[in-house]
N, C-alpha and C positions, 0 to 999 in steps of 0.2 A: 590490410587493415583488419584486426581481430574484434572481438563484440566489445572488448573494452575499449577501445581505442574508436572507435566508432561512438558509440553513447558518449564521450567525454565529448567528444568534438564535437558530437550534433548539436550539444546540450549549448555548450561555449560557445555555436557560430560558427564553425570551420565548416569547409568542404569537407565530403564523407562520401564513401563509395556506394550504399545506401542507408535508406531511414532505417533507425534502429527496432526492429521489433522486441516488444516487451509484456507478450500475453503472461497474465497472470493465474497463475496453471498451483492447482492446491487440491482438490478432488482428480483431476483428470490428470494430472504428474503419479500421483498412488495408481490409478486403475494402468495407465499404460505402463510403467514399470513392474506390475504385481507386488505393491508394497501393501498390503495391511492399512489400511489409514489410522489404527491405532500408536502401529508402528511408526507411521508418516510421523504422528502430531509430537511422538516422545524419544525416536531416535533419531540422530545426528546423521547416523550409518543409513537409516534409510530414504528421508529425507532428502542429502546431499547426492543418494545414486538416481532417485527417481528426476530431481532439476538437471542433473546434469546430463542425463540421457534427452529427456526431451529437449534441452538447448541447443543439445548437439543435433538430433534429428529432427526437430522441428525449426533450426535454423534461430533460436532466439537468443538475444540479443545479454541477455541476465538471468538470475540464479539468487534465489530469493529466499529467505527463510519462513514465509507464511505458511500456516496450514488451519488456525483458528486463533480465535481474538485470547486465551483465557493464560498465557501464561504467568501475566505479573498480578491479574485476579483470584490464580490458585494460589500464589504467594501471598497473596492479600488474605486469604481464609476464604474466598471461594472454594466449594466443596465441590467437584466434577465427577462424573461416571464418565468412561474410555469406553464406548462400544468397540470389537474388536476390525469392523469394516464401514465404521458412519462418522460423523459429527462428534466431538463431547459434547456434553448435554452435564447442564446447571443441576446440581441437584437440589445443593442453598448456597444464599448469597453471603457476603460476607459483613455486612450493612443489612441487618431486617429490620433495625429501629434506627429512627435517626443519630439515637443519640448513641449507636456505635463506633461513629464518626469520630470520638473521641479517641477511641483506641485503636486507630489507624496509626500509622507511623511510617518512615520513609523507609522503604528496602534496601539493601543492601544483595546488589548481583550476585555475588558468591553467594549466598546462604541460602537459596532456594535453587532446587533441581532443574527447573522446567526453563528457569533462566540463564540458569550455567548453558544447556544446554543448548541455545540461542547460538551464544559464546563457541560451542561445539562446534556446531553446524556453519559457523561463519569459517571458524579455521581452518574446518574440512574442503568448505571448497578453496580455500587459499591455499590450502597444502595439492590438492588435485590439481585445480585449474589455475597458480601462479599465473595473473596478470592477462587471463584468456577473458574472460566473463565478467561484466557490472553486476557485483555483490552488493546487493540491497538487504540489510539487516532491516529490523521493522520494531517499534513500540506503538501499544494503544495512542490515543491522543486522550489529554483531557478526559475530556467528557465521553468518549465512548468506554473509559476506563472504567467511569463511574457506573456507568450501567453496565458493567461486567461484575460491580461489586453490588451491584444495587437494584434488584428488580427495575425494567426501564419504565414502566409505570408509575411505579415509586420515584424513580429517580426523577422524571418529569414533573412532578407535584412539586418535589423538592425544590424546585429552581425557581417555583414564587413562592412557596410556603416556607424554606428554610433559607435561602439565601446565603445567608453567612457559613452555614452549615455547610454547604457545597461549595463556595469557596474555598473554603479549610482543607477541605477533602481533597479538592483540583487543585492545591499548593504542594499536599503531598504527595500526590499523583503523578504532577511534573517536575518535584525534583528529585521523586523514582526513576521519573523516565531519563533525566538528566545524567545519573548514574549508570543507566543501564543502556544509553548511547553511547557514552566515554568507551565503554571496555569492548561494547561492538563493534566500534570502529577501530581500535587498538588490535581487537583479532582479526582487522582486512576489510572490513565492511567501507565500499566506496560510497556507500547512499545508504539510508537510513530514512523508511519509509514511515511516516505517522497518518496512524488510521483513527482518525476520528467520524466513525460513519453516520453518527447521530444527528450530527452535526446541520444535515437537511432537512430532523424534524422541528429545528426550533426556528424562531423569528430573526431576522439578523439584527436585532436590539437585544437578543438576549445570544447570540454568537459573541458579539460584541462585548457584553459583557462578561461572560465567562468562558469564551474558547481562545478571544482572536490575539489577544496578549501572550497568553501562554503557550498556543501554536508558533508565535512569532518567538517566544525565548528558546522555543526547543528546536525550530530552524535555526535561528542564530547558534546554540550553541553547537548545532553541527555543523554548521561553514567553519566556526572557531578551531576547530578539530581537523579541516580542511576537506571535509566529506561534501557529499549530496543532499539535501532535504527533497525528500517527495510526500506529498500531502496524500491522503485519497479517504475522500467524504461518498460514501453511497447519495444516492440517489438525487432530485433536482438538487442543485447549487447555486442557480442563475441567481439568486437574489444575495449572495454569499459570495462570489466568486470575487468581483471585485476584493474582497477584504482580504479571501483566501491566498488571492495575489501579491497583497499587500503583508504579508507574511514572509515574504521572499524564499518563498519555495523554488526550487528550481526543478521540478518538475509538479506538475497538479493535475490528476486526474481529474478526466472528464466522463462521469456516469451519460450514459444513454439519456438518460430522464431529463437531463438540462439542460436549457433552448441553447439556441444559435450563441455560436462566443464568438462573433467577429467582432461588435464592440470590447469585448472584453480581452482580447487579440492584443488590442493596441493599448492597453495598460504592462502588458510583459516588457520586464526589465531585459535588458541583454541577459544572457545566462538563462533564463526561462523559458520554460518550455509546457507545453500540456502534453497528454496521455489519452488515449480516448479514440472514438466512441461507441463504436460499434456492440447494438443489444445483444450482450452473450448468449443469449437463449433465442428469439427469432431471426436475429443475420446468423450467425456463429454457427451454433448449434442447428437450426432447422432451415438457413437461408442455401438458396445454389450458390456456386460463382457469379451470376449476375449480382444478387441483392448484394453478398461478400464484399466485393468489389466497388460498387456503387456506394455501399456504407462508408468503405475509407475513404473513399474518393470524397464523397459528399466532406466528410470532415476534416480530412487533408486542407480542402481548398476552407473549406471556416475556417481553419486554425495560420489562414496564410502561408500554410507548410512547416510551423512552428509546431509539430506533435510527431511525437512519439509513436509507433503503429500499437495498437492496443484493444481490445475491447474495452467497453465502459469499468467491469467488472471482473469477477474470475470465470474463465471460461470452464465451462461445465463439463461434469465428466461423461456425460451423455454427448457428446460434441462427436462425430466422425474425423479419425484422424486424417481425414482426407480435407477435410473443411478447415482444419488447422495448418496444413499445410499449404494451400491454397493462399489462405489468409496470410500467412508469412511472405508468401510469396510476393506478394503486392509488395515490399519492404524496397524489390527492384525499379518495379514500375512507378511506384508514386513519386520519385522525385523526380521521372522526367516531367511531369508539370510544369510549365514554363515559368521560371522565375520564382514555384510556390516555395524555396528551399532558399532563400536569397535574404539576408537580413543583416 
């Protein structure tokens, strides 16, 4: 059974020879292959060498196109500086007045660089890895979009003081993203991961209001297309989760920060699955094998054995490759757990 054939199955219910691991690796993919993380964030070529080497040595399950939230934001008129080995870093937004909000418009994939390149990067690994690896394409969500065009300060005000205004704005935000899922999944991409990380700092009356529709159209229109949807919100969710479920993602990240989901367990549809949890920075990164171990353990058994192996987060490039390997390793052991794999 290969990593694709493994994730489809886990995801659907089937018996699988182990749980799928799916650490999320975007700093520490560039440091262990020697790639530039300028280069990471803007070439296809380096990118798709540095996922595919650590899938292959570190045993993981997928191959992803993240590396930072800002590509359909510099399309937007987001202005970024490229450090040659760090993060992009905002320089100005693309929205400094509300009433920029006007002259936003829906994109179009072709026409901007940073998104062709997405398109790149998906075909690269279809052309390499034919049918080996779950190719997870990726678009902002919503609202974490908006706060890539919109100071999140500002953007935050926004959402009692302009209302209508950010509506407007997350209408043409998702049927950017709607566009620019179509041609990801057309160049290979089996899942199509939406980040809406902001998402834990608002209230679930104002999720509700302006995330949980839109996340739910831009799941749908990737089933439609016959892909994956994978959500993934930073930080606590627990007051959110229920809804985030109710979007029918078929797979949802589980940050660290958000309590126990065994209630929330048994709202997943068949097909559903969470991701999670282990804190990338004290288990991951600074825990032994014991804490490693006990982390998934711990969450394997919440999740009823319905998760994905995963930290909460992206695992840091400060991490020992020895602690990541370990970590995979568990991918074996955890579904001897009696019955926890059983649905």
């Amino acid at each position: 059974m290969n990593s694709l054939e493994r994730t489809i199955g886990f995801i659907d219910g089937s018996a699988v020879d182990r749980l799928p691991f799916h650490p999320i690796l975007m700093r520490f993919a560039a440091r262990y292959a020697g790639v530039r993380y300028r280069d990471f964030c803007l070439s296809a070529t380096g990118k798709c060498m540095a996922n595919i080497r650590c899938a292959t040595d570190f045993r993981s399950d997928w191959v992803n196109t993240m590396s930072d939230a800002y590509a359909e934001a510099e399309a937007y008129g987001t202005v970024l500086s490229y450090p040659d080995d760090d993060l992009p870093m905002v320089i100005s937004y693309a929205v400094k007045e509300i009433r920029d909000i006007d002259r936003l418009r829906v994109l179009k994939t072709e026409d901007h660089p940073r998104m062709r390149e997405r398109l790149a990067e998906i075909s690269e690994y279809s052309r390499l890895t034919p049918g080996q690896f779950f190719i997870a394409g990726w678009v902002e969500g919503p609202l974490a979009e908006y706060c890539d065009i919109r100071d999140i300060n500002l953007a935050m005000t926004d959402l009692y003081e302009h209302p209508e205004m950010v509506h407007r704005a997350l209408d043409i935000i998702t049927e950017t993203a709607i566009d620019f899922i179509t041609l990801q999944v057309r160049a290979g991409a089996h899942c199509i991961g939406i980040g809406d990380s902001v998402c834990s700092l608002i209230s679930p009356e104002l999720y509700n209001e302006f995330c949980f529709e839109r996340e739910k159209a831009l799941t749908d229109h990737i089933h439609s297309l016959g892909a994956y949807a994978k959500i993934h919100i930073c930080g606590n969710i627990s007051a959110i989760l229920p809804d985030v479920i109710r979007t029918g993602a078929d797979i949802v990240d589980i940050d660290h920060r958000t309590g126990p989901v065994m209630e929330a367990v048994k709202l997943l549809s068949t097909g559903q699955v969470f991701a999670g949890k282990s804190d990338p920075v004290t288990v991951i990164q600074d825990g032994d094998e014991t804490l490693i171990r006990d982390s998934a353990l711990s969450f394997y058994r919440e999740a009823a054995g319905r998760a994905i192996l995963s930290a909460g987060c992206e695992v840091t490039p400060g991490t020992a490759n020895e602690n990541l390997l370990f970590f995979g390793s568990l991918s074996d052991w955890l579904p001897g757990e009696e019955g926890m794999n059983k649905r």
